[in-house]
C-alpha positions in Angstrom: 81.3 -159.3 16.1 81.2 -155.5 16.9 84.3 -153.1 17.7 85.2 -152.2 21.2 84.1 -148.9 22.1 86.2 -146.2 21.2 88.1 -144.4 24.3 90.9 -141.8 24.8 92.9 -140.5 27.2 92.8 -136.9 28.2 93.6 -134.4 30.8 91.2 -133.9 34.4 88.8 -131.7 34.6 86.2 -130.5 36.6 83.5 -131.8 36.3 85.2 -134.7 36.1 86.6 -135.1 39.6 84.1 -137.0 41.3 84.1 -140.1 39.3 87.5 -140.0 39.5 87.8 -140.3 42.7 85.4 -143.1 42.7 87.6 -145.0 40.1 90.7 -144.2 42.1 89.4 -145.1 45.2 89.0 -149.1 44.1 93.1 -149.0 44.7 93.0 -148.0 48.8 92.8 -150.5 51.5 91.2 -147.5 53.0 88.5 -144.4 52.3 90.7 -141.7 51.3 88.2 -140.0 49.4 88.8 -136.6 51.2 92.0 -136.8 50.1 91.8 -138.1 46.3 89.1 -135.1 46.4 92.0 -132.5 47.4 95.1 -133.7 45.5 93.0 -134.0 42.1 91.2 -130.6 42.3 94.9 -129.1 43.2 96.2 -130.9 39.8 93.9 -128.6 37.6 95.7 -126.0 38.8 99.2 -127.8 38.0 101.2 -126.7 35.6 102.3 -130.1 35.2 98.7 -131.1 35.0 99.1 -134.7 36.8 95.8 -135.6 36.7 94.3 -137.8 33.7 91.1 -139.7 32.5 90.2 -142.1 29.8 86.5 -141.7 28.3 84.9 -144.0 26.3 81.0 -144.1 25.2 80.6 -140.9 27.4 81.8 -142.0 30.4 85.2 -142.3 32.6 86.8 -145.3 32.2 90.2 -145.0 33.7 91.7 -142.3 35.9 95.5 -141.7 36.9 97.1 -139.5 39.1 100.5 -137.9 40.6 100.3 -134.9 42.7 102.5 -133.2 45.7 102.7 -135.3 48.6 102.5 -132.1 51.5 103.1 -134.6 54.4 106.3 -136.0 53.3 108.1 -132.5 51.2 109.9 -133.5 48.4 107.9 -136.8 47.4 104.8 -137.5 44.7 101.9 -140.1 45.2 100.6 -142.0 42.3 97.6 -144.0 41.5 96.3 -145.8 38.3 93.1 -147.3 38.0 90.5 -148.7 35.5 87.0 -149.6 35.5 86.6 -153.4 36.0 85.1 -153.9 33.3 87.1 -152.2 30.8 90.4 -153.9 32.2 92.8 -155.8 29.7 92.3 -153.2 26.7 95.3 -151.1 27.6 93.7 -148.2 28.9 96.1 -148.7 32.4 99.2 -148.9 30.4 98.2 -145.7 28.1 97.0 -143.8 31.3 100.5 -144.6 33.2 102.6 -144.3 30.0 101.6 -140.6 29.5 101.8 -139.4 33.0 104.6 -141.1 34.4 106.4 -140.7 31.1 105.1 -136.6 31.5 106.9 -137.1 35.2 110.2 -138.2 34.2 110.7 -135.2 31.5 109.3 -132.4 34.3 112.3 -134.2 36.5 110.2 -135.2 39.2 111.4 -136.8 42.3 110.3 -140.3 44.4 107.0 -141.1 43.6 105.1 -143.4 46.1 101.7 -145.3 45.7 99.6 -147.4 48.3 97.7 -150.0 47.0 95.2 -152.5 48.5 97.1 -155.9 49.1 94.5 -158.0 47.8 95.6 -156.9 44.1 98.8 -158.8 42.9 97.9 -157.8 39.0 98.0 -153.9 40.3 101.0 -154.1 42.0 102.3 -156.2 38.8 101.8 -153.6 36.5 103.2 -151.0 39.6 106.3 -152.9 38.8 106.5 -153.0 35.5 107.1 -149.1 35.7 109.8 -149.4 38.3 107.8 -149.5 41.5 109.0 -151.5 44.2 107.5 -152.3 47.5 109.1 -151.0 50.3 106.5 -151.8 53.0 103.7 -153.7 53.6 100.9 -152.7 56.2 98.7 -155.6 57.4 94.8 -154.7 58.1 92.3 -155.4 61.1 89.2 -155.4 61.6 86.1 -155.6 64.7 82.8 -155.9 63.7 81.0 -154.1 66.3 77.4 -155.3 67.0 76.8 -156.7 70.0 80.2 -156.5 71.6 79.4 -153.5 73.9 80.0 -155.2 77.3 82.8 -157.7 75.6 84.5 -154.2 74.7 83.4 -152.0 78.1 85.3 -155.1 80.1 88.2 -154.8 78.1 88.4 -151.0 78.0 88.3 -150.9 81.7 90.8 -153.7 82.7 93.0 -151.9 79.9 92.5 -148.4 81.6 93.6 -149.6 85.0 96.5 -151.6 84.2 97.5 -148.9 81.9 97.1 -146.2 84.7 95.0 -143.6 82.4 92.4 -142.3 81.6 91.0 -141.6 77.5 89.3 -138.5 77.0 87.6 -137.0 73.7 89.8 -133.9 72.5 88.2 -130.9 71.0 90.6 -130.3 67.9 89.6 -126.6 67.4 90.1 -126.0 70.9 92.6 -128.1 71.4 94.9 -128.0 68.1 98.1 -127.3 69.8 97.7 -130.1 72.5 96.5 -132.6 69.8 100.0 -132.1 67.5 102.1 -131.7 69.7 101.0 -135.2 71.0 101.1 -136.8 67.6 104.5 -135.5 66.7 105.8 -137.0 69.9 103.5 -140.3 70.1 104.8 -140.8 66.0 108.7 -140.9 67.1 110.5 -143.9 66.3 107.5 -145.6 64.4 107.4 -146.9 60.5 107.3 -144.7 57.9 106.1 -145.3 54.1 108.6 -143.7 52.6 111.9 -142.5 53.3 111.3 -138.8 54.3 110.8 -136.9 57.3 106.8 -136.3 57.8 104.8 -133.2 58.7 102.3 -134.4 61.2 100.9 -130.7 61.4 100.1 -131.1 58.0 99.0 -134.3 57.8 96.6 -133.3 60.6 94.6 -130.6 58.6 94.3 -133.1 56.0 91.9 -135.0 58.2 88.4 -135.3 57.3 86.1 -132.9 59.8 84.3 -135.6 61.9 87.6 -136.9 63.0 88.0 -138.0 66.0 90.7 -137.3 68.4 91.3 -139.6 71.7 94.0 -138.5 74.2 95.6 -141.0 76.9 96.3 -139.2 80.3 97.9 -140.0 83.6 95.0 -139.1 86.0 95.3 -136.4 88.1 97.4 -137.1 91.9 94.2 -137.6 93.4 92.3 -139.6 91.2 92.6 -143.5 90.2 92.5 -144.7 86.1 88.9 -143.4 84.7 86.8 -146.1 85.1 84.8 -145.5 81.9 86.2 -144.2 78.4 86.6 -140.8 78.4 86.8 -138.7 81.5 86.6 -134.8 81.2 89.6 -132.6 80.3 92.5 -132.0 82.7 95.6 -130.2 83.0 97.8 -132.7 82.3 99.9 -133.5 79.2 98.7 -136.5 76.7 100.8 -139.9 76.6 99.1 -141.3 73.9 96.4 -141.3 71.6 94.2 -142.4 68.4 92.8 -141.2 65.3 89.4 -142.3 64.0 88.3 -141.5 60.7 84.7 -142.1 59.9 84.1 -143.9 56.5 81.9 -142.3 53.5 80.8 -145.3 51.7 79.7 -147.5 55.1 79.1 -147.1 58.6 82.7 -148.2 59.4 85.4 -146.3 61.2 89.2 -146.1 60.5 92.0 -146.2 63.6 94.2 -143.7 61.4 96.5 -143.5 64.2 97.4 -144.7 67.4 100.6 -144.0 69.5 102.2 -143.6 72.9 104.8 -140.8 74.2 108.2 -142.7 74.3 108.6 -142.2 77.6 105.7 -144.2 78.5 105.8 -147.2 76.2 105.6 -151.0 77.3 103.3 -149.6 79.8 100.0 -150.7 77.9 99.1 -146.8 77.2 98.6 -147.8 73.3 96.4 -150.9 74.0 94.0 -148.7 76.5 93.7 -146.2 74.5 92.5 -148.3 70.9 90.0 -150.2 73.5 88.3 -147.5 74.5 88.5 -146.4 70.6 86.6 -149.3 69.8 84.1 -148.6 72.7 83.5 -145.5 71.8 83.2 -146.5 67.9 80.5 -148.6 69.5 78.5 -146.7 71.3 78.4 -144.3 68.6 76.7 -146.7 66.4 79.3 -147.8 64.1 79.4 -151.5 62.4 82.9 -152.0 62.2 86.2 -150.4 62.9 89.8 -151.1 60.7 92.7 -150.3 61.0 96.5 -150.8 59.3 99.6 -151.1 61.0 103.3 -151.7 59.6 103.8 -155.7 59.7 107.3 -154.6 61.3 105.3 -153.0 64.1 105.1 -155.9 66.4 103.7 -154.5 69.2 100.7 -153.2 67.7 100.0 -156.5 65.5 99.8 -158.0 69.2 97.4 -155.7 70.5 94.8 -155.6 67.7 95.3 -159.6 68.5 94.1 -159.1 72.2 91.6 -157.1 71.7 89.8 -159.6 69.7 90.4 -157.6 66.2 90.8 -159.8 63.2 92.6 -160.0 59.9 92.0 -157.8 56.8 92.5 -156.0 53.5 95.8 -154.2 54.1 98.3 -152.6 51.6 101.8 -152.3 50.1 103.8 -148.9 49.7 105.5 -149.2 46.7 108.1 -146.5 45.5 110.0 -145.1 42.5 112.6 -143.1 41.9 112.1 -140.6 38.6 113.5 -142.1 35.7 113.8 -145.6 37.0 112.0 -146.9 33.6 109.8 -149.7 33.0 110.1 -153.7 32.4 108.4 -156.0 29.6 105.1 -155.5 30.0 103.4 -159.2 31.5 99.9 -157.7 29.8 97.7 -155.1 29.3 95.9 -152.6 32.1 
């Protein structure tokens, strides 16, 4: 019987970014590529250096990471992942040993990580370093083809019992109108962790094709849009949505959707994610998901009625910087 290959653990670099990422991103209920992307080419640049791989035969077989959360000041993210097939030979556990270990001595602060609820052994060995989950976000998903009228009649019955019209936002041109809505249309809604958010930030962590969707009353002398999207007025957004287009499939992400307080229980939210999926539509996109707080009710029920259906979601799970580590149940 021949020895198992040989590996090590060592610091990120470079070149090495890129499979990284693609290691990493086996953990996320969602394509956050962009963002893996950013917070591992900042850690080469950490003095901290919170960035690490495992290499065995030549190539990357594990990757861990804990880097600056900007949207939420004052917290980490962290993620741990190993190649499928190099699972079980501790390569998880050394990985998470050094770097959360290296976290603790630096002093660091609450560390969160979001990981794909379809993975009860990852979010055992979360907790065997003191994770906990604090929230769990249930996922939905439409697949697209040939629902374009199903999704036209539902847009437009939304629309007019809504009373709005959904336009496409131009976020260069638009920046200002476009936060200020999200920072408004976010109040009062779930957070995953326990810290007050940044949504400027968080918007110029967006990928570039984003795409921005803004709810409006219609002018005094107009009825609801009948379609959806209507052209640009002077009038101040009640609600919107986020899509994110996916890099690994032709699938689209609701990364947001909210309504102004002072227009909620008014069905702002639900006309605005139908004419999301119309639009998604139209465009040529397969399938659309989405993720929403399982304490968030409202918006559970109205991926319901608009015919979207269960899938892949995630847990938040937290720590606190020195909370130590259990028995281990086995080997990452």
């Amino acid at each position: 019987m021949s020895a198992d290959p040989v590996w090590s653990v060592r610091p990120l670099r470079a070149a090495d970014v890129d499979g990284a990422v693609e290691l990493l991103i086996r953990t996320s209920a969602a394509d956050i590529r962009h963002l893996l992307r950013t917070d591992l080419s900042v850690t080469l640049q950490d003095a901290f250096g919170g960035a690490l791989v495992a290499e065995g035969d030549g190539r990357l077989v594990g990757a861990a990471k804990v880097s600056d959360d900007p949207v939420f000041p004052g917290t980490a993210t962290a993620l741990v992942a190993v190649d499928p097939a190099e699972r079980g030979r501790g390569i998880g556990t050394a990985l998470a040993d050094r770097l959360i270990g290296a976290w603790d001595r630096a002093g660091g602060g609450t560390v969160s990580s979001m990981l794909r609820d379809d993975l009860p052994r990852g979010r055992a060995f979360a907790e065997r370093y003191g994770f906990g989950v604090v929230h769990h976000s249930v996922g939905f998903r439409f697949d697209l083809a040939g629902h374009e009228v199903e999704l036209e009649q539902r847009a437009r019955s939304a629309l007019e019992r809504a009373g709005v019209r959904v336009r496409l936002a131009t976020p260069v041109a638009e920046e200002r109108t476009i936060a200020e809505c999200l920072e408004r249309c976010g109040q009062g809604l779930p957070l995953p962790v326990d810290a007050r958010p940044d949504p400027g930030v968080w918007l110029t962590r967006l990928p570039s094709d984003s795409v921005f969707l803004l709810a409006e009353p219609p002018p005094p002398e107009e009825g609801p849009a009948a379609g959806a999207a209507a052209v640009t007025g002077a009038v101040r957004p009640v609600g919107m949505t986020i899509l994110l287009p996916r890099t690994d499939a032709n699938s689209w992400h609701v990364a947001f959707t909210g309504t102004d307080p002072d227009h909620r229980g008014r069905g702002v939210a639900t006309a605005v994610k139908a004419a999301s999926l119309l639009y998604a539509c139209r465009a040529g996109v397969e399938s659309v998901t989405t993720h929403n707080d399982e304490s968030n009710e409202h918006i559970i029920r109205v991926n319901a009625s608009l015919g979207m259906v269960p899938d892949v979601g995630y847990w938040t799970l937290t720590r606190r910087s020195g909370s130590g580590q259990g028995e281990a149940p086995g080997r990452g």
